[in-house]
N, C-alpha and C positions, 0 to 999 in steps of 0.2 A: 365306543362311538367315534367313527372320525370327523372330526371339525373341518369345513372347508376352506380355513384359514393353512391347513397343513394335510390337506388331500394329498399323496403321492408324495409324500417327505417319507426319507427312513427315520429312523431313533437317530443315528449318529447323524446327517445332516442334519436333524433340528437341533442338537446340543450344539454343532460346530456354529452354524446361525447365531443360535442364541449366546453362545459365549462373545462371537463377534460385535452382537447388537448389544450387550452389557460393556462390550470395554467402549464402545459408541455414547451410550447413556451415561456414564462415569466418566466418561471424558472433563466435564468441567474442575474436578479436582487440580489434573495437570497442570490448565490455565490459571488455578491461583493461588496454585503454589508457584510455579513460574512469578506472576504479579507480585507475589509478596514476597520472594526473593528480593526481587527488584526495588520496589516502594523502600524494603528497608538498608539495602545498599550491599547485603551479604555477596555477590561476587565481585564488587570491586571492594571489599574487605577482605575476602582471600587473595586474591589478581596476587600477593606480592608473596604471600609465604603461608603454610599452614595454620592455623588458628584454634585455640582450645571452646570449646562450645560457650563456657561461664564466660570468657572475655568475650569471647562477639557478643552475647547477649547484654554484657555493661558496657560493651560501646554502640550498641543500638538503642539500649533503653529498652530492654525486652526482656519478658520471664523466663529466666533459664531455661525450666522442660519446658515448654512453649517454643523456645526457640529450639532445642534439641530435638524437639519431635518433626519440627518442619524441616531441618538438615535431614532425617531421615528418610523424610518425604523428598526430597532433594537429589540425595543417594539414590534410593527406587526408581528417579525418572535419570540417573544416569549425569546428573549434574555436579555432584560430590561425592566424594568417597572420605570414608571415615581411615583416618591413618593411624600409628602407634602412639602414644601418650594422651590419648581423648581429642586428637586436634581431627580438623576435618580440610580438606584443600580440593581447590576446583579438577573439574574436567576438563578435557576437551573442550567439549559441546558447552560445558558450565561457562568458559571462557567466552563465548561470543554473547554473555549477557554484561560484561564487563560495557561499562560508557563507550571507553576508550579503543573497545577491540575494532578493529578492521572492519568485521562485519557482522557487528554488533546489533543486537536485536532488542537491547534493553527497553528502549522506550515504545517499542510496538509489544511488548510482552505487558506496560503498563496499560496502553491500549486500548489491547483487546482484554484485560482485564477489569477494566476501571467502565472509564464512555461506551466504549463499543455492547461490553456485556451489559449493560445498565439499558442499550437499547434493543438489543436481541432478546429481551426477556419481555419484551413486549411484542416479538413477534406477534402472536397469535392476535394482537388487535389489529397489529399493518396488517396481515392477512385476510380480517374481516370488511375491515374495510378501505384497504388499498392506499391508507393513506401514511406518511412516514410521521416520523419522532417529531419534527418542528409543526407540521401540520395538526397535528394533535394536539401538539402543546404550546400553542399560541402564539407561532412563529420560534419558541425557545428551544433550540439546540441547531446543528448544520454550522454552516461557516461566520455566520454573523452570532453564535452564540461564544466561540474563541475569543472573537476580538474583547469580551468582557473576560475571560475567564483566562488569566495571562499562566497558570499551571496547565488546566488543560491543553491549550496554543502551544505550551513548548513538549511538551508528550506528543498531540496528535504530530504537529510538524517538522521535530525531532523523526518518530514513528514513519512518516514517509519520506522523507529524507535513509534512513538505515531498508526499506525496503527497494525506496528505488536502487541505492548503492548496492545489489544483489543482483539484479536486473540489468545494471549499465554493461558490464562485458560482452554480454549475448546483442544488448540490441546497438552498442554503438558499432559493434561490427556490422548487423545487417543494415546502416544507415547508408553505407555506401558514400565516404567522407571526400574523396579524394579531390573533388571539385568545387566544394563547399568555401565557400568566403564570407559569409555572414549568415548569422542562426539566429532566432526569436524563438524562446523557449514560451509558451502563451500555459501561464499557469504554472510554473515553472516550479515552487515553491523556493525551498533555499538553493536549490539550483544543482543539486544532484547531480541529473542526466547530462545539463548544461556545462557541468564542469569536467564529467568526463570527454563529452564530445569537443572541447575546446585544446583538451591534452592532446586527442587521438588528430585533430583537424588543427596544426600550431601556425598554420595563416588565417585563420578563420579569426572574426570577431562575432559577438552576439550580446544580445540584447535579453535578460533576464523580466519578466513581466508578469508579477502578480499583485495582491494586494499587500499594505504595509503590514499586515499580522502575519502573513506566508512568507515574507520576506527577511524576520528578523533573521541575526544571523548571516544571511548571502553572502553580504561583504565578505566577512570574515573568512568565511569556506572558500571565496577564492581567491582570496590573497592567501588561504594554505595550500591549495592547491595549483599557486602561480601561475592563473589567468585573470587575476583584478582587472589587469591591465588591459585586457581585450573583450572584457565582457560590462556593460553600462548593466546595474540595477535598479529597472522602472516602477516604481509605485503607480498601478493605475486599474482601471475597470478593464477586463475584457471581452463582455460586454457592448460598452462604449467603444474602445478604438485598440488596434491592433500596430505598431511598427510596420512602417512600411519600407522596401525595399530590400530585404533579404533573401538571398538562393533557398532558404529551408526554414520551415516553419515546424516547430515542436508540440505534440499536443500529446504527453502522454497521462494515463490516467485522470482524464477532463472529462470529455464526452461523458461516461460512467455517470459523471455525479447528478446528469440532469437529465431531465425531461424531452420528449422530442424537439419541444417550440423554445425553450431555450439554446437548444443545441444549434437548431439552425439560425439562431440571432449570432451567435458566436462564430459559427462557418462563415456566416456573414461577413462579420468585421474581419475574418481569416483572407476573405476572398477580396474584401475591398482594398487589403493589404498586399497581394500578390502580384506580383507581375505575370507574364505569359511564360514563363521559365520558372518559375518558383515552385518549389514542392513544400508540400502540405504532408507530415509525418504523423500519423494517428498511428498509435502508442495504445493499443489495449487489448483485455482479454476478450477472444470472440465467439459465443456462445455458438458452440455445436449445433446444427441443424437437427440433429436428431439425439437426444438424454443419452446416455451412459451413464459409466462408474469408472472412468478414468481418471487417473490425476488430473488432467486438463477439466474433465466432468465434475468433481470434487471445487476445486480453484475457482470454477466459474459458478458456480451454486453458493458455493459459499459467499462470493464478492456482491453476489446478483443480491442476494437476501440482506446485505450489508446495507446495502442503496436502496432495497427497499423500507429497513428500518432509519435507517440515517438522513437522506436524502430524500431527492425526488429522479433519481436516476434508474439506469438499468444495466445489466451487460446486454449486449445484442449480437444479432447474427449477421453475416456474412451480407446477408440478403437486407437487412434492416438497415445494414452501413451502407449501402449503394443508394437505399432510397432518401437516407436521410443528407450526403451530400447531392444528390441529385436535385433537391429540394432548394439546396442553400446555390447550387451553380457550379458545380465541382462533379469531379469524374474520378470513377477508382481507377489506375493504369495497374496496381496489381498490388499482388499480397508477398509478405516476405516472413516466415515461420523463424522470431529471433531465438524461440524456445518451448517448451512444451508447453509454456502457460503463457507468454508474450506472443502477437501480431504484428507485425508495421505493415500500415495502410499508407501506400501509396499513393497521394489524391493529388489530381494539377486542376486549373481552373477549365471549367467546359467550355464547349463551342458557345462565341459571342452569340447572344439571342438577337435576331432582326426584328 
């Protein structure tokens, strides 16, 4: 009998399918073996020198084969390799789980292990009924649920901090800096993207603006990256009020987190911020007008289902960004491709209304 599930499949197409849609379904191993890497400190316990299995395990406080069996699992995805005398030493790729590496992925490996997974395992209720993690749970979880949980706060804000720092090359290039003299980074968190754009633009000053849980840290990060000096860090709602007077306004991964009637209170206070010269930089991924299975199709599915479980947000399309600043008084002038998964939206303020 043929099933209309697999009408006009051969033998070997469905096997090649099906081996793809199994290594799909087993996916969550990777991510917590990655997490529990992590949680327990093993690649910056290698970072310096090879290590015998029984001693990382007595300086983690962990069962020997318990720990020897997750090195293995370690090995498999390419993170360690087992060397001569029972020791085991990073990779490559193992090294960017290190704190301290460049570009470091540790605390988003925590994550999407720990919060993030805890809320994607309830997809299937967001789905029924539309509604995200805080709205279920009685305002409990999103961004007012950090400011109590001072481990989670430094994971998630940590975690967007190392992924913006991936991102900043591709888009401070397409920001077009040369004329820039003052930046508001609106939502900024520890100031990432802010502090790249302050190296690349070294007349420029700007203004860092989020709340005091996104902002622990800031200082610090740019007095390492020796722009303290030219960059103020505001504690405040934005929301409520926006810096006023600057050439470029910063909004990257913001829009995302909300709702359309939120969005446009925020363009808002963007607009009532802006001069007649001022550009407005929207920073996000922008969903395909028509589905695929591209990297970019992947990236933006996966972020869109993030905000549906996490949040009250979305990713959106091309067409849904034109009407959502149209709404708040702003105008697109154009689009600028920073990467295959980054946009920069170009917005200035619209024609005065009579």
């Amino acid at each position: 009998m043929v099933h209309a599930c697999t009408a006009g499949a051969t033998a070997s197409t469905q096997a090649e399918d099906a081996a793809r849609l199994l290594a799909m379904i087993n996916g969550a191993w990777t991510t917590q073996v990655i997490r529990t890497a992590c949680a327990l400190g093993l690649p910056d316990r290698l970072s310096q020198r090879p290590a015998d299995a029984l001693a990382l395990a007595a300086a983690c406080g962990c069962h020997g084969d318990a720990l020897l069996r997750l090195l293995r699992a370690m090995a498999a995805l390419d993170l360690c390799e087992s060397v001569p005398a029972g020791h085991w030493r990073l990779t490559g790729m193992g090294r960017l789980l290190c704190r301290d590496a460049s570009q470091s992925l540790h605390h988003w490996a925590q994550h999407a292990g720990s919060g993030l997974w805890q809320r994607l395992a309830e997809l299937p209720e967001a789905v029924r009924t539309g509604a995200s993690w805080p709205e279920r749970h009685h305002g409990m979880g999103g961004y007012q649920a950090l400011a109590s949980d001072a481990r989670a706060s430094e994971v998630f804000h940590h975690a967007m901090v190392e992924l913006t720092r991936h991102a900043t090359p591709a888009l401070v290039a397409a920001l077009e800096l040369r004329a820039v003299r003052s930046v508001v980074d609106v939502g900024g968190g520890q100031g990432a993207l802010l502090g790249a754009v302050l190296r690349q633009a070294t007349e420029a000053h700007g203004v860092l603006l989020d709340q005091a849980v996104a902002l622990r840290g800031a200082s610090a990060l740019m007095a390492d990256w020796g722009v303290a000096d030219r960059c103020r860090v505001e504690e405040g709602d934005f929301f409520a009020s926006v810096a006023g007077g600057a050439d470029m306004y910063l909004l990257k991964s913001v829009l995302h987190n909300w709702d359309d009637e939120a969005c446009r209170r925020l363009l808002a206070r963007c607009l009532e911020a802006m001069s007649s010269r001022a550009r407005l930089m929207v920073i996000e991924r922008v969903r395909p007008e028509a589905p695929g299975h591209s990297t970019r199709d992947r990236e933006v599915a996966r972020t869109d289902l993030n905000m549906l479980v996490s949040l009250s947000g979305r990713e959106r399309s091309l067409e849904e960004f034109v009407r959502l600043f149209a709404a708040a008084g702003l105008v697109l002038e154009g689009v600028r491709e920073a990467s295959a998964e980054w946009s920069v939206l170009d917005v200035r303020r619209g024609a005065a209304r009579t």
